[in-house]
C-alpha positions as CSV (number, residue, x, y, z in Angstrom):
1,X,-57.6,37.4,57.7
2,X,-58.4,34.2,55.7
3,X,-58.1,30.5,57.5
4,X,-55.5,28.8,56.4
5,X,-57.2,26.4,54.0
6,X,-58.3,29.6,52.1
7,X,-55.2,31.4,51.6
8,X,-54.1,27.7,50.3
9,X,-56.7,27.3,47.8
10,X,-56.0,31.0,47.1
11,X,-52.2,30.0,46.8
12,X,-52.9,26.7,44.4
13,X,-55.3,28.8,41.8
14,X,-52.0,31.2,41.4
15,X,-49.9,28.0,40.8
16,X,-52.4,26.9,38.3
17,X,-51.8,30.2,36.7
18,X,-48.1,30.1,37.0
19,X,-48.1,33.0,39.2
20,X,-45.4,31.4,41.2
21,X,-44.6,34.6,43.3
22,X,-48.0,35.5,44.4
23,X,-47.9,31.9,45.7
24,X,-45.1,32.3,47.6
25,X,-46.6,35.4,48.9
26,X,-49.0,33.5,50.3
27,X,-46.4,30.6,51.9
28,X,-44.6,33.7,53.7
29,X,-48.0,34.8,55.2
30,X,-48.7,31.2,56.4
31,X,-44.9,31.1,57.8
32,X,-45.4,33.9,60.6
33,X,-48.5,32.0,61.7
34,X,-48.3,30.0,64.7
35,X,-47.0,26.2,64.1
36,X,-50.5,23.4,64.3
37,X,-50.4,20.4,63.3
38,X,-53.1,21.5,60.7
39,X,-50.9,24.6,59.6
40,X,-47.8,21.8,59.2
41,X,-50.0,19.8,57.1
42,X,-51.2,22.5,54.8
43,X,-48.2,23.9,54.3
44,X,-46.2,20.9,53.5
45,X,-48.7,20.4,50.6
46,X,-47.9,23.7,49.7
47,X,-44.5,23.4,49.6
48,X,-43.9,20.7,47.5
49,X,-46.1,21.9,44.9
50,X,-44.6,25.5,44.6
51,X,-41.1,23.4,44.9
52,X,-42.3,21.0,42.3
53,X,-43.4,24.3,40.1
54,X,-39.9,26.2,40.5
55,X,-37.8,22.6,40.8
56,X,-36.9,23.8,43.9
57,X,-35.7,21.0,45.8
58,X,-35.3,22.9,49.1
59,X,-39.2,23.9,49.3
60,X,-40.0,19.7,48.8
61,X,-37.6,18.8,51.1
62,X,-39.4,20.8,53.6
63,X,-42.4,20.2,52.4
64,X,-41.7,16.3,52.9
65,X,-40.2,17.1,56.4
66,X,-43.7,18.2,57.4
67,X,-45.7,15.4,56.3
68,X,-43.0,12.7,58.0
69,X,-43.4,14.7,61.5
70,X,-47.0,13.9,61.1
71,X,-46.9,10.5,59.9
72,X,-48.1,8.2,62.6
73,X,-51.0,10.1,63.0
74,X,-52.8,11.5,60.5
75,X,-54.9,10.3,57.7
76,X,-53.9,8.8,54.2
77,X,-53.6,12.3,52.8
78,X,-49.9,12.3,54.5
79,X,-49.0,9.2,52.5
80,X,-50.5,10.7,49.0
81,X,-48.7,13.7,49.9
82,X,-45.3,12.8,50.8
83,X,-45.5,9.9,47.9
84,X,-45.8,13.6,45.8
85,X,-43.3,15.0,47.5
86,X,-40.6,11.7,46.8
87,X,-42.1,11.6,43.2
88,X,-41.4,15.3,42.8
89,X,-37.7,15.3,44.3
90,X,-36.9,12.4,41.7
91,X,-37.8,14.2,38.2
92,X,-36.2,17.2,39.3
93,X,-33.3,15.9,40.1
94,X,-30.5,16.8,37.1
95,X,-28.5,13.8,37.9
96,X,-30.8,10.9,38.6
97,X,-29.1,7.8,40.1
98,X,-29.3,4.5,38.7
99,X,-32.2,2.4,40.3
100,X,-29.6,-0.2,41.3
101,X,-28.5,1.6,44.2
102,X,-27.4,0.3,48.0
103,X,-28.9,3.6,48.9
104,X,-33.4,3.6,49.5
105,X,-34.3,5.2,45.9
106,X,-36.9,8.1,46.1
107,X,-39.2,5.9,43.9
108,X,-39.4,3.3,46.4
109,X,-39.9,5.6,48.8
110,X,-42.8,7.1,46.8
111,X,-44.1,3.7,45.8
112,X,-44.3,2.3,49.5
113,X,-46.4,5.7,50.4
114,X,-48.5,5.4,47.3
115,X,-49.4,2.1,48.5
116,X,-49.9,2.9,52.3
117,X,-52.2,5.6,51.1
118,X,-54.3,3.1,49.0
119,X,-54.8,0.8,52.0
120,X,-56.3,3.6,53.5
121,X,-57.9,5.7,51.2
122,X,-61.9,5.6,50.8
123,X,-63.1,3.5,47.3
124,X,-63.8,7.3,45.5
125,X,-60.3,8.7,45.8
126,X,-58.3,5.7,44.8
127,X,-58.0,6.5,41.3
128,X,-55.7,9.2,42.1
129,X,-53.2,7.1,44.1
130,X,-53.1,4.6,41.1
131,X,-52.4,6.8,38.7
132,X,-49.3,8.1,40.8
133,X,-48.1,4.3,42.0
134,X,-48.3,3.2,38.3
135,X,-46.1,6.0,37.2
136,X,-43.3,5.2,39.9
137,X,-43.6,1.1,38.6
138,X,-43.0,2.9,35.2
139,X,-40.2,4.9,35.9
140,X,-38.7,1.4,37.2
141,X,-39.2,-0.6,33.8
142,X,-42.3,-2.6,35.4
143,X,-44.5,-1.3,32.7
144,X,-47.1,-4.6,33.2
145,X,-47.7,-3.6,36.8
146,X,-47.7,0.5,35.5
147,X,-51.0,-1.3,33.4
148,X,-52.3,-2.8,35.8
149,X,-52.7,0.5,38.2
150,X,-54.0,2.4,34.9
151,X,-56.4,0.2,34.7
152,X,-57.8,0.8,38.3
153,X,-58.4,4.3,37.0
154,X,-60.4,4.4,33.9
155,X,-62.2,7.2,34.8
156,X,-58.9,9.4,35.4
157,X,-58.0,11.4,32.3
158,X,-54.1,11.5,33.4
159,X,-54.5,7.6,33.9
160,X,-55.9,6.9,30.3
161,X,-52.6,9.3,28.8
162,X,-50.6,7.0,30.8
163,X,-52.0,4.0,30.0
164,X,-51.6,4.9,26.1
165,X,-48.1,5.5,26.9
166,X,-47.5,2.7,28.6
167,X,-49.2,0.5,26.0
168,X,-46.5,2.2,23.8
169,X,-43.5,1.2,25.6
170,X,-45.2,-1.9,26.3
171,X,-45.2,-2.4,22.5
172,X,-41.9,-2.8,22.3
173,X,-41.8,-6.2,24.1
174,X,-43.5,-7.4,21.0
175,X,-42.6,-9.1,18.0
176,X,-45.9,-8.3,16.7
177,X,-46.3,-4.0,18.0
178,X,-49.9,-3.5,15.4
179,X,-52.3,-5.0,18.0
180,X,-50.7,-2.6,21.0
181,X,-50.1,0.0,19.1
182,X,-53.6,0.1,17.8
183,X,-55.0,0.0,21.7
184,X,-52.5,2.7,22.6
185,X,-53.8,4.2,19.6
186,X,-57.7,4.3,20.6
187,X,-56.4,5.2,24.2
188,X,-54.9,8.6,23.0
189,X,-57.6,9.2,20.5
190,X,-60.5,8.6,23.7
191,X,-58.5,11.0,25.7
192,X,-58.6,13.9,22.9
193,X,-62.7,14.0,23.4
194,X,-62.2,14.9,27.0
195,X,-63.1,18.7,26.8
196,X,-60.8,19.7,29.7
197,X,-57.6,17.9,29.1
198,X,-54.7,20.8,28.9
199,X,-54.1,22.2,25.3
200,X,-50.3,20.6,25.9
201,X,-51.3,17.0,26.9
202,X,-53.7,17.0,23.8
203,X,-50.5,17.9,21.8
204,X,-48.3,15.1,23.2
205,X,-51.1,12.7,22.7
206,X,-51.8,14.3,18.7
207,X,-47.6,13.3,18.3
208,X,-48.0,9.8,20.0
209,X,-50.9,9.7,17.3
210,X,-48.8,10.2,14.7
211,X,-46.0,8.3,15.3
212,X,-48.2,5.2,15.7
213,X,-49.9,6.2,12.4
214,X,-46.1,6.1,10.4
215,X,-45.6,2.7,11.9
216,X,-48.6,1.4,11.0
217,X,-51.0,2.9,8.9
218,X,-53.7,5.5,9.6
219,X,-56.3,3.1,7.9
220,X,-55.6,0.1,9.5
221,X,-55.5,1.7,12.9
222,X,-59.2,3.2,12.2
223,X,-60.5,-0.2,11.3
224,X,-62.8,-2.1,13.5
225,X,-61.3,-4.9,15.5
226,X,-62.7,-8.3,14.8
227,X,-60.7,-10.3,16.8
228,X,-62.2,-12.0,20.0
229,X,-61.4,-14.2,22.3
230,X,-63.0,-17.7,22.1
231,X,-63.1,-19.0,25.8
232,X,-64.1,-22.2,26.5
233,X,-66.8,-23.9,29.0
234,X,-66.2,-24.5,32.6
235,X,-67.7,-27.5,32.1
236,X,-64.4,-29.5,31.3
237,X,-61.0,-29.1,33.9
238,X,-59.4,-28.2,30.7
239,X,-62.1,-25.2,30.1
240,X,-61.8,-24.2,33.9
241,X,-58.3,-24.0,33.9
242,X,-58.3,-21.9,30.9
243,X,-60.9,-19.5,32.0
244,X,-58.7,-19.4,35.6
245,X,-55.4,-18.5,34.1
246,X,-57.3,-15.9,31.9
247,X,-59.5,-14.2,34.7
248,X,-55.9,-13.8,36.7
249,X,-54.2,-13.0,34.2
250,X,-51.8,-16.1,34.3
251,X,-50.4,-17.0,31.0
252,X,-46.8,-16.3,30.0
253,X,-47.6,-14.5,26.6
254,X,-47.5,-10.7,25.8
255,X,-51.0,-11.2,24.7
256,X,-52.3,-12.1,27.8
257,X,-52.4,-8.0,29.1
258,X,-55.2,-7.4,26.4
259,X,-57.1,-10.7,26.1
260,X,-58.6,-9.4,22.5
261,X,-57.5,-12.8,20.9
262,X,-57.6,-16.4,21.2
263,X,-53.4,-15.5,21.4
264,X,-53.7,-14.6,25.1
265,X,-53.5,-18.5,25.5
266,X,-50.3,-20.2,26.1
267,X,-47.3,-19.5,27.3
268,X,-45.1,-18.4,24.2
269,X,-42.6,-16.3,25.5
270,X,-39.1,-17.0,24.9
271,X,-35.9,-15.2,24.9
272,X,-35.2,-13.2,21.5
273,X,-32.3,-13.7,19.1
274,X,-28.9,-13.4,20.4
275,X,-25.3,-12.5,18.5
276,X,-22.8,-15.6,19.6
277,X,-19.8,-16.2,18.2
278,X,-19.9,-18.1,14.9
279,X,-17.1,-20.3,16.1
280,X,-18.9,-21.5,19.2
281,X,-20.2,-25.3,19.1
282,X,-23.8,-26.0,19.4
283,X,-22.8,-27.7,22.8
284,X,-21.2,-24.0,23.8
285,X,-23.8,-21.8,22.3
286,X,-25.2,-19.7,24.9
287,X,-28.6,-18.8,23.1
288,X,-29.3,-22.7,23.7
289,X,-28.0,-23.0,26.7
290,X,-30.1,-19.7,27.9
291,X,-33.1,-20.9,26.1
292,X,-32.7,-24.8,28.3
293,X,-32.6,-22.5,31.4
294,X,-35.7,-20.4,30.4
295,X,-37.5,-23.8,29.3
296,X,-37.0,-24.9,32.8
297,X,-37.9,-21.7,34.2
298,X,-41.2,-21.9,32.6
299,X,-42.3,-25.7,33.5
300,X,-41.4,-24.9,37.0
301,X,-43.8,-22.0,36.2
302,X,-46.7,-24.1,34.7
303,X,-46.3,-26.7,37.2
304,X,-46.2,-24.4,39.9
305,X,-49.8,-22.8,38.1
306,X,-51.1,-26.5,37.4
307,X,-51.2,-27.3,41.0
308,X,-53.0,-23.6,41.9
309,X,-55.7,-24.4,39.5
310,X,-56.2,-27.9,40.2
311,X,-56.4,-26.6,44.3
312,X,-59.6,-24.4,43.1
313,X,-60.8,-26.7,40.3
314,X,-64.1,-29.6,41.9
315,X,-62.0,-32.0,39.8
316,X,-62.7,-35.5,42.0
317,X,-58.7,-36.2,41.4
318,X,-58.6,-34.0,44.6
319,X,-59.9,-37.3,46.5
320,X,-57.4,-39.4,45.1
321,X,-54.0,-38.1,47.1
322,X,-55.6,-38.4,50.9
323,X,-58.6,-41.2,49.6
324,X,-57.3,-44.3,52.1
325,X,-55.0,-41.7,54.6
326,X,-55.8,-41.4,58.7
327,X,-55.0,-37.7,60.0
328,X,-55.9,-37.3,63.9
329,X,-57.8,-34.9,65.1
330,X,-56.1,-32.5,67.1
331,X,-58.7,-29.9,68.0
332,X,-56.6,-27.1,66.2
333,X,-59.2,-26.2,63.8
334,X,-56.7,-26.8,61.1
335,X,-57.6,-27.6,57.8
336,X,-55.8,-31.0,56.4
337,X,-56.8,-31.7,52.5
338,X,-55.4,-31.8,49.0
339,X,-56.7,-28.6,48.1
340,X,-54.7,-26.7,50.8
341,X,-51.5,-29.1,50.4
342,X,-52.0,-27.9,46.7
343,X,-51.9,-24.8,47.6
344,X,-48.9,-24.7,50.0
345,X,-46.6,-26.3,47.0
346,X,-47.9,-24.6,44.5
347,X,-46.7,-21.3,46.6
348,X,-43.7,-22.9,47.1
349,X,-43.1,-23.6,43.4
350,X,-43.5,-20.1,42.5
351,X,-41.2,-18.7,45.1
352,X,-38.2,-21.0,44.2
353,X,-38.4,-19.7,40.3
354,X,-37.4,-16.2,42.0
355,X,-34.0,-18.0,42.7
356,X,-33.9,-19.6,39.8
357,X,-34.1,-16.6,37.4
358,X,-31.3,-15.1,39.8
359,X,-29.1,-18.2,38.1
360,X,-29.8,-16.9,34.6
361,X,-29.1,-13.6,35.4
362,X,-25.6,-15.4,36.7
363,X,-24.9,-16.6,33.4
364,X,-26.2,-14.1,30.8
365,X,-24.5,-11.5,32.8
366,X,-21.3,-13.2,33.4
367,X,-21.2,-12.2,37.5
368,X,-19.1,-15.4,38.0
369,X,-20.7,-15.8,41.4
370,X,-21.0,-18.8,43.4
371,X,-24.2,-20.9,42.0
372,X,-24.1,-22.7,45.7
373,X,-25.2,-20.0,47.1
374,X,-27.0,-18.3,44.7
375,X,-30.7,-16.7,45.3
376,X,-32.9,-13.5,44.9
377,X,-31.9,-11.9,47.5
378,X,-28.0,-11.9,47.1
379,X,-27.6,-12.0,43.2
380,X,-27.8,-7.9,43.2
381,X,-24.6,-7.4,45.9
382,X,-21.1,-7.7,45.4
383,X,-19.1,-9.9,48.3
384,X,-18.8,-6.3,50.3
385,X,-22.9,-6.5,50.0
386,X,-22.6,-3.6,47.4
387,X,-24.4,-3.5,44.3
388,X,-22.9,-5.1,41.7
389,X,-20.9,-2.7,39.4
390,X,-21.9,-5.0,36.5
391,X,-25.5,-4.6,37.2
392,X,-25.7,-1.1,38.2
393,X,-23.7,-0.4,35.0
394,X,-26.0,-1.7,32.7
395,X,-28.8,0.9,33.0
396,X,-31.4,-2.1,31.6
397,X,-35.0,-1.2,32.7
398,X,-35.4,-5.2,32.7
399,X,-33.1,-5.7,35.2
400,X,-34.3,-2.5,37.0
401,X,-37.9,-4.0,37.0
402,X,-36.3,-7.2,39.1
403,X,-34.3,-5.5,41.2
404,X,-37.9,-3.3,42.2
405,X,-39.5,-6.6,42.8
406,X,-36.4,-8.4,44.7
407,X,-36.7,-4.6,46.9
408,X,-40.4,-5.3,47.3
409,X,-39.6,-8.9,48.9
410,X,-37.2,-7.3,52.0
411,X,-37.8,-6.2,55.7
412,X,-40.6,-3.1,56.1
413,X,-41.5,-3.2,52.6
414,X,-44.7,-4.0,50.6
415,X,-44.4,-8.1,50.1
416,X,-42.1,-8.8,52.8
417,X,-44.8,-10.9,54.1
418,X,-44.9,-13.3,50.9
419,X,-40.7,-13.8,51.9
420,X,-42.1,-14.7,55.7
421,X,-45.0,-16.9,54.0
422,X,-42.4,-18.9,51.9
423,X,-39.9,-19.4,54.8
424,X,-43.0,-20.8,56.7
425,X,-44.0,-23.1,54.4
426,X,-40.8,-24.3,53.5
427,X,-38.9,-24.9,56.5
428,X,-41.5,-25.0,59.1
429,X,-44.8,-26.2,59.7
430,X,-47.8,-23.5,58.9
431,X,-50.7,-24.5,59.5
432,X,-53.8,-23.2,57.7
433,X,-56.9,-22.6,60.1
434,X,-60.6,-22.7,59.3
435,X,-61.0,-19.4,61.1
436,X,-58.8,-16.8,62.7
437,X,-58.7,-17.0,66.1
438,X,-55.6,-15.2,66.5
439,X,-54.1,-12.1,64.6
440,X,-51.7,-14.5,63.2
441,X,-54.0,-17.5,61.8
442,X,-53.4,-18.1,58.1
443,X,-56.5,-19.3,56.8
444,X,-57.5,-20.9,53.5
445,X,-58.5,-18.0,51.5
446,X,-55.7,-16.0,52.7
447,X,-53.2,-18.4,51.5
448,X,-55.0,-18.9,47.7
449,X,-54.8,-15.0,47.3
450,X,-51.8,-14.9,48.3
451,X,-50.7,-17.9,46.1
452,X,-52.6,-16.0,42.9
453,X,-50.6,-12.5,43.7
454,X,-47.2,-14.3,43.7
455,X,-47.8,-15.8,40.4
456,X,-48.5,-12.8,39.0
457,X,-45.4,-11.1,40.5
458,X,-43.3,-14.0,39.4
459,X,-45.1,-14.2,35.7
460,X,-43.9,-10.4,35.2
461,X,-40.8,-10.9,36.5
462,X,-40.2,-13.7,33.7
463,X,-41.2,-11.6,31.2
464,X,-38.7,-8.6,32.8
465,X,-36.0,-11.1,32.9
466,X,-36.4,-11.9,28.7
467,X,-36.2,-7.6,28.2
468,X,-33.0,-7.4,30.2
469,X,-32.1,-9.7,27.8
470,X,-33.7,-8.3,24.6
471,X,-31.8,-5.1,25.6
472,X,-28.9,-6.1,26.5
473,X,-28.8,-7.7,22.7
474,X,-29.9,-4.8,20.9
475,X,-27.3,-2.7,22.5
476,X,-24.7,-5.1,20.6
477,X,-26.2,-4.6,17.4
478,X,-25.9,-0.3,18.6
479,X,-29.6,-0.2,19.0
480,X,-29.5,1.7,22.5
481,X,-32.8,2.9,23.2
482,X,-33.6,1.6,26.2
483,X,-35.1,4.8,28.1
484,X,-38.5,5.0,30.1
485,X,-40.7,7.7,28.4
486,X,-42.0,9.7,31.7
487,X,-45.9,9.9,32.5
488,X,-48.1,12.9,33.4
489,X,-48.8,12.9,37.4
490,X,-52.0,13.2,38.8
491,X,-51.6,16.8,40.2
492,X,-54.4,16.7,42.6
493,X,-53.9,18.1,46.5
494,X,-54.9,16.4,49.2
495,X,-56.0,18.8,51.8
């Protein structure tokens, strides 16, 4: 008789085929073997791909049973696999929930396994995890952080489909679609020169093709771009603070994703037209009194960003604030100077817009809740700590996209510690250290990465609050359309 890693392989080539049944032939040979750990493993793989292949949600459920009761002790294959396995149950489910749930959503379950995996997987195999972990941020509405994890697998044929998609949908946050459309464009027409992409996934790209040629002309899509981006020298603060927002990604434009033009600079997002009531006074109207909130939103923003550049800039104003002050030496090792201070409030800055946006939701949305009381955390739940009924009812992939991140910012998930960071900072004393010498040190570069990663969260979640918006207005002018356009997995088995 075959090992069991042979009859698998043998099992998978008759799932490529779609001979389902000689597959499950296979899974009722490995069932009257005696139970390993290694049999367990192999055959939960196996399961949720012949379960995944027949939408048979008992096969992944079992399949995802086995990978669990290995878990704490196996390698990052377990957390590829049972991300899979959550992935799998969601698109097969005929009635999928709404992502505003009380309940854990399979998608977050997938995403938090996704990204366990990629802590542990080895540099050569991440690209599959990333095309998988982009696809759950897309089903989510967070197509800027689906583009990001396309982008961390260029090389992945399945990534660069998703990516056009994604540039597609991500088209669609623009006034201005041509210079998207034309990169999702080139991204579909890169993927149809890869010799061993599936006759139906060249197909679906050939109709993306065409769609994007009605909008906006085959000829100027085959034209050259001339457009480049002009940066300036780091010679000045101004040009290092330019080139720093632009290397990170850091501007509050739709531009900034592609950096093709001098129009990745700046921070020109604002919130799209609204219908109001003719009769309301300009004192009443609520697209100016939305807009003073999002002008607020965004100075707190570029404030917040000032003082994170200026904390890595050699500008000699860093001498200025602590020139003439006495500090005594404690023998902590801890490191005491504007740049770190900097730092602490420009994290601090960034954290409080969360809360801030959770006011706007307040008032666009009409929840009527307490503004006393009011922050990230509790905006999403009713006063029996339910979700909202006006919030789940929406089905607005903006709002989706900041409730994923407000999930992300809880107990056992992904950036629970940037919540445990903030509280730290903010309401007790944290000391940054000019070396570990204990588990829990925070030391200097810690703190600035973790500074940069919160803006970016925060940045996208500004520009995910303005499309909850711009949804929730074209739905009033019957222009529902709001829908995320799913993306090809990554079908690869981790054995």
């Amino acid at each position: 008789m075959k090992n069991y890693s042979d009859l698998t392989i043998d099992a998978f080539k008759y799932l490529d085929i779609g001979d389902i049944e000689s597959a499950e032939d296979i899974l009722k040979i490995l069932r009257k073997e005696k139970m390993t750990s290694e049999l367990k493993y192999i055959m939960g793989a196996l399961l949720i791909e012949i379960g995944t292949a027949t939408q048979n949600m008992d096969y992944i459920n079992e399949g995802i049973k086995n990978f669990e009761e290995l878990e704490n002790n196996t390698p990052y294959a377990v957390d590829y696999n049972l991300g899979n396995g959550y992935y799998s149950k969601y698109k097969i489910m005929k009635d999928k929930p709404n992502y505003l749930t009380k309940n854990e959503h399979l998608l977050t379950k997938a995403k938090r396994h996704y990204l366990k995996s990629i802590a542990k997987v080895p540099i050569e195999q991440l690209e599959l995890n990333y095309v998988n972990l982009g696809n759950t941020y897309d089903y989510v509405g967070r197509t800027l952080d689906a583009l990001e994890c396309y982008e961390k697998a260029p090389n992945n044929a399945y990534s660069r489909i998703n990516k056009a998609i994604g540039l597609f949908v991500y088209s669609t946050f623009h006034a201005n679609t041509t210079p998207i459309l034309k990169d999702s464009y080139d991204c579909f027409k890169s993927v149809l020169e890869i010799p061993e992409i599936p006759v139906e996934f060249k197909t679906l790209c050939s109709e993306y093709m065409k769609s994007i040629e009605n909008t906006c002309g085959k000829q100027m899509l085959e034209q050259e771009n001339k457009k480049t981006l002009k940066r300036p020298s780091n010679d000045t603060l101004e040009g290092f603070m330019t080139n720093f927002c632009l290397d990170n990604k850091l501007y509050l434009n739709l531009c900034n994703f592609c950096q093709r033009c001098d129009n990745a600079i700046g921070d020109t997002v604002i919130i799209p037209n609204m219908i109001v009531k003719i009769t309301d006074s300009l004192e009443d109207d609520p697209y100016l009194k939305l807009s003073s909130q999002l002008n607020q939103i965004k100075m707190d923003y570029a404030t917040s960003r000032f003082l994170l550049m200026l904390s890595q800039s050699e500008s000699s104003l860093l001498n200025l604030m602590s020139k003439n002050m006495t500090l005594t030496l404690d023998l902590s090792y801890e490191e005491n100077n504007t740049s770190v201070q900097l730092l602490k409030d420009s994290f601090a800055g960034f954290y409080n817009i969360l809360d801030k946006i959770s006011h706007l939701i307040n008032i666009y949305f009409n929840l009527q809740k307490d503004p006393k009381h009011l922050n990230f955390r509790n905006i999403w739940n009713n006063k029996k700590g339910n979700i909202n009924g006006k919030l789940s009812s929406l089905n607005n992939s903006g709002l989706s996209a900041l409730y994923d991140i407000h999930l992300e910012l809880e107990k056992d998930n992904e950036k629970f510690y940037l919540r445990i960071l903030r509280n730290n900072l903010t309401h007790n004393f944290r000391p940054v250290k000019l070396f570990k010498m204990e588990e829990e040190d925070l030391t200097y570069e810690e703190l600035k990465d973790s500074t940069i990663e919160l803006a970016k969260i925060v940045k996208n979640a500004i520009i995910y609050l303005i499309r909850a918006i711009n949804i929730n207005e074209r739905k009033k002018y019957g222009r529902n359309k709001d829908k995320i356009i799913p993306k090809i997995n990554s079908n690869v088995r981790k054995l």
